[in-house]
C-alpha positions, 0 to 999 in steps of 0.5 A: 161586865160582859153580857152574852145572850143565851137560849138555854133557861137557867135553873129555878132560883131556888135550886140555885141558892140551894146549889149555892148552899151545897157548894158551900159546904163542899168548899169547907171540906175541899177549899178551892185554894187546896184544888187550885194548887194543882192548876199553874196559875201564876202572876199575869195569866188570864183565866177563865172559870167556865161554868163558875157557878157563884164564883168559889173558884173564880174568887179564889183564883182572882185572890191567888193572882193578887191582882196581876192576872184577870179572871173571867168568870162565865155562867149562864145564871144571872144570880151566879154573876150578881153572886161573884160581882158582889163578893168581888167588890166585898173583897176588892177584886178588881181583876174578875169580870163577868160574863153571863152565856151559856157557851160563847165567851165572846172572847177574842181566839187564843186570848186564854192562859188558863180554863178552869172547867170544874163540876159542869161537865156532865150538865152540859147540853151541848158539851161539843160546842162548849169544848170547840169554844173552849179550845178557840179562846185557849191559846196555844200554850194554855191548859185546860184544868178538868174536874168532874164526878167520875173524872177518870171516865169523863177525862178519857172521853175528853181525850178522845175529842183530840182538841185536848191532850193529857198532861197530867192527871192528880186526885180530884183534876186533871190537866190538859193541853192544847192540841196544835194546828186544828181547824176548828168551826 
């Protein structure tokens, strides 16, 4: 497990099992396997489930890879890691790692296949920095799948940044592409 300091407060407890709770019941009505189906996520590919939350995409993911690929799964709530390294050792994921931060990853730069950037959007403080982060670990060739309430508003906004172009855009996500050769800070 990785272990990020962070300068943001995570939410109250009781807000997060309650978040938990909905999210819940959120994935009975639109489980993340169904979602995932949009993402190409196939054998070998790291990916990073940013904002993870307690890990319903993260697990999903980490079962859809069989144990052929790694996920890394970033929040900045310890309850959310302890969440998803429970689960994970429940179901003997061997593939899922941790990482508690609010924005940097401490991963090596274009060492990412894949980011799954689901429902934190618009709860972000620093949205900038976290995309700049985002498109430093990204390699050149990965994808950045975005979902988020209003998601036709936020993408175009999203695109407007240039780090990201779009590649396609389905009902509940859309997926982005690495914009080459820009320097980011």
């Amino acid at each position: 497990m990785f272990v990020v300091l962070q300068s943001q407060k995570p939410m109250h407890k009781m807000n997060f099992k309650i978040v938990s709770l909905i999210l819940k019941i959120r994935d009975v009505f639109y489980p993340p396997k169904y979602i995932l189906k949009d993402v190409e996520i196939t054998p070998g590919v790291c990916v990073l489930d940013f904002g993870c939350g307690p890990g319903s995409y993260s697990i999903a993911t980490a079962e859809l890879l069989a144990g052929t690929g790694k996920v890394l799964a970033l929040d900045m709530h310890p309850l959310a890691i302890k969440k998803i390294n429970q689960t994970a050792k429940k179901k003997k994921l061997v593939n899922i790692k941790t990482i508690l931060s609010e924005c940097a990853t401490g991963l090596p730069s274009n060492s990412v296949d894949i980011i799954l950037l689901y429902y934190i959007f618009n709860d972000l403080k620093k949205p900038e920095k976290v995309l700049q982060e985002l498109y430093r670990v990204l390699k050149p060739q990965g994808i950045l799948s975005f979902s988020e309430y209003n998601i036709k508003k936020i993408s175009s906004r999203l695109e407007k940044k240039e780090l990201f172009k779009i590649k396609k855009r389905d009902e509940i996500t859309h997926t982005f592409l690495k914009t080459p050769s820009l320097v980011v800070n």
